[in-house]
N, C-alpha and C positions, 0 to 999 in steps of 0.2 A: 504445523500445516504440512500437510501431504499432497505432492502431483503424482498423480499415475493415470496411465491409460485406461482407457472404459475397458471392461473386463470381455479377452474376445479381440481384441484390440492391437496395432501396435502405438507404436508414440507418436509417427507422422499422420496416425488417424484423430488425432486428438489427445487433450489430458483435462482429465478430472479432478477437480480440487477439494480435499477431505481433511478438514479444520479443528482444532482442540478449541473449545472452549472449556475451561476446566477440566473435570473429566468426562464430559461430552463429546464425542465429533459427532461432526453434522457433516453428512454424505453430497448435499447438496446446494449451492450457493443463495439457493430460493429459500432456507432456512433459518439462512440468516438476518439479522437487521440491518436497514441502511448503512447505517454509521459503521457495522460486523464485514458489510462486503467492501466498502469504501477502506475501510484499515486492511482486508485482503487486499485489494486491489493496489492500495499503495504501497504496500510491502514487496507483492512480486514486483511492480515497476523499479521500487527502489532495488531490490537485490539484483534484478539485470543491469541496472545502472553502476552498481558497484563492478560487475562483473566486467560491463566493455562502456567504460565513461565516455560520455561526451561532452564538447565545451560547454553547451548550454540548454538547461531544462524549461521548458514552459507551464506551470502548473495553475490549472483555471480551476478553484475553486472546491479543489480535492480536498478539503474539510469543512463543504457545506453542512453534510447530516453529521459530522463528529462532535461532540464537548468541548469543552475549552480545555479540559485537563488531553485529551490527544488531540488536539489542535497545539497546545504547546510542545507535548511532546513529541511531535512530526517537526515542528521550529526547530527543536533541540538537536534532534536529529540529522535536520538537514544542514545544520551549520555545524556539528562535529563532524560527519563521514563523508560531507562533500565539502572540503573546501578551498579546493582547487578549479570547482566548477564555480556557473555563474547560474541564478534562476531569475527567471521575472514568474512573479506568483503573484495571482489572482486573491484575493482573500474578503472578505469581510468581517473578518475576526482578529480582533487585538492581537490573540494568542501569537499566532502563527508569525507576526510582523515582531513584536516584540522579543520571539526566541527564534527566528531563524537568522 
């Protein structure tokens, strides 16, 4: 995944998010599938969280549209790189309780 500014642009005007899916990018968020912008979306969140951590994450239900297979691997996730923090996480899926 790529951020950059709209072209014409500087950074505090905005940024544009331009995604590999295989050898595909997709220039626009609208292009993708629920479950394609939900796994966007919690990737930038997590990587700022790596970046300036805080005590405690709130997560309500951030792998509704995902599979079981990245519903687990978001658990996996969250309990390898964070865990010094604390979450209370929303879920309806085994996945995510059973591997975070």
């Amino acid at each position: 995944a790529k951020l950059a500014p709209p072209q014409g642009c500087g950074v505090l005007d905005g940024l544009e998010f331009k995604v590999a899916l295989g050898d595909t990018w997709k220039e626009n968020l609208t292009e993708l599938s629920g479950g394609q912008r939900s796994l966007v979306a919690l990737s930038l969140i997590l990587a700022m969280l790596l970046f300036k951590p805080a005590p405690i994450y709130i997560l309500d239900e951030v792998d509704a549209a995902l599979d079981l297979s990245h519903t687990q691997n978001i658990g996996q996730m969250l309990r390898s790189h964070f865990r010094h923090s604390q979450f209370v996480v929303v879920s309806l899926k085994d996945g995510m309780f059973t591997n975070a």
